[in-house]
C-alpha positions, 0 to 999 in steps of 0.5 A: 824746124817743123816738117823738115825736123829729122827726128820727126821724120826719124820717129815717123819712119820707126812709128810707120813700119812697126805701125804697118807690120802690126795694124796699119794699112799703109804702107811707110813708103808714103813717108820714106818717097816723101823723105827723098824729095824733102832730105834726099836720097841718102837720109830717106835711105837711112829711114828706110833701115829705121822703118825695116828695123822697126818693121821687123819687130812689129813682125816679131809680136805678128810672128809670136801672136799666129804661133800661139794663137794662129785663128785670133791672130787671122781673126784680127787681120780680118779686121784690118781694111783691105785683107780678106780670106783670099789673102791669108789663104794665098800667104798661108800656102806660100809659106810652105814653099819658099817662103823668104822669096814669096815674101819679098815678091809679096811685098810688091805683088799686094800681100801685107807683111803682117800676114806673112809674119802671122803665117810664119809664125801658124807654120812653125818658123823661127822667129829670130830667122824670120826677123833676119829675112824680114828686115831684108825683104823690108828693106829691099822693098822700101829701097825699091820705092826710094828709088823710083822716087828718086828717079822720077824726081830727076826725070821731072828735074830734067824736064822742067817739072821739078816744081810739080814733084810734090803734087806728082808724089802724091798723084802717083800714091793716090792712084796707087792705093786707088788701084789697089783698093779697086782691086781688094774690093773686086776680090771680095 
């Protein structure tokens, strides 16, 4: 079946998010806003749940690695492109605060879940507890950007665009990651 294969995309989705929450640094909403215009809405939200799943066990071994040993584990999101001590200073005093809440707006406001899960676990937070919320705060993301998708998908159906959505999908991606990488690069 090649690319419209569901178990490719299935492993795809679980292999992104525990990917992504470990060592990657972009993020498996690429993959899941594809899965809308290639499957449609209800399976790209079925891997949005793999991705969170797989996302929360990534966290899980982030959680454990900053609880046991918080300066190699901050050393090694050093090394990941695009994180730098501003963020792990940001990520680390909001894990005093409200933590569940600057976690989920974290993920839309440019701060890697991976640090979070590093900080959780440098700040004595449950792992089980942080694993619940994650999946959460996960899923909420991925469903955030599902539907945007979806939503700019029917709009361009409407307008007579529908056959530009895969160029248009990774227009809005690369100039997203261009932003951001701008940004990054600024901030260091």
């Amino acid at each position: 079946m090649g690319i419209r294969d569901p178990k490719l995309w299935l492993a795809g989705a679980a292999l992104w998010g525990f990917a992504e929450a470990t060592f990657f640094f972009i993020v498996p909403d690429v993959l899941l806003t594809a899965a809308v215009l290639v499957f449609g809405l209800a399976r790209a939200f079925r891997l949005a749940v793999v991705s969170a799943f797989s996302a929360s066990a990534g966290g899980l071994i982030m959680i454990i690695w900053g609880a046991g040993d918080i300066d190699g584990a901050r050393t090694f999101l050093l090394g990941v492109p695009l994180i730098g001590d501003d963020l792990i200073h940001r990520v680390s005093a909001e894990m005093n605060g409200a933590w569940p809440v600057n976690m989920t707006l974290g993920a839309v406001t440019g701060a890697p879940y991976k640090i979070y899960a590093v900080e959780a676990g440098g700040a004595g937070v449950n792992p089980l507890l942080f694993a619940i919320v994650s999946f959460g705060a996960r899923l909420m993301r991925f469903t955030l950007a599902i539907g945007i998708a979806a939503g700019g998908f029917a709009l361009a159906q409407r307008l007579g665009l529908a056959r530009l959505n895969a160029a248009g999908l990774a227009l809005v991606w690369a100039g997203l990651y261009a932003a951001y990488v701008w940004i990054r690069v600024s901030a260091n």
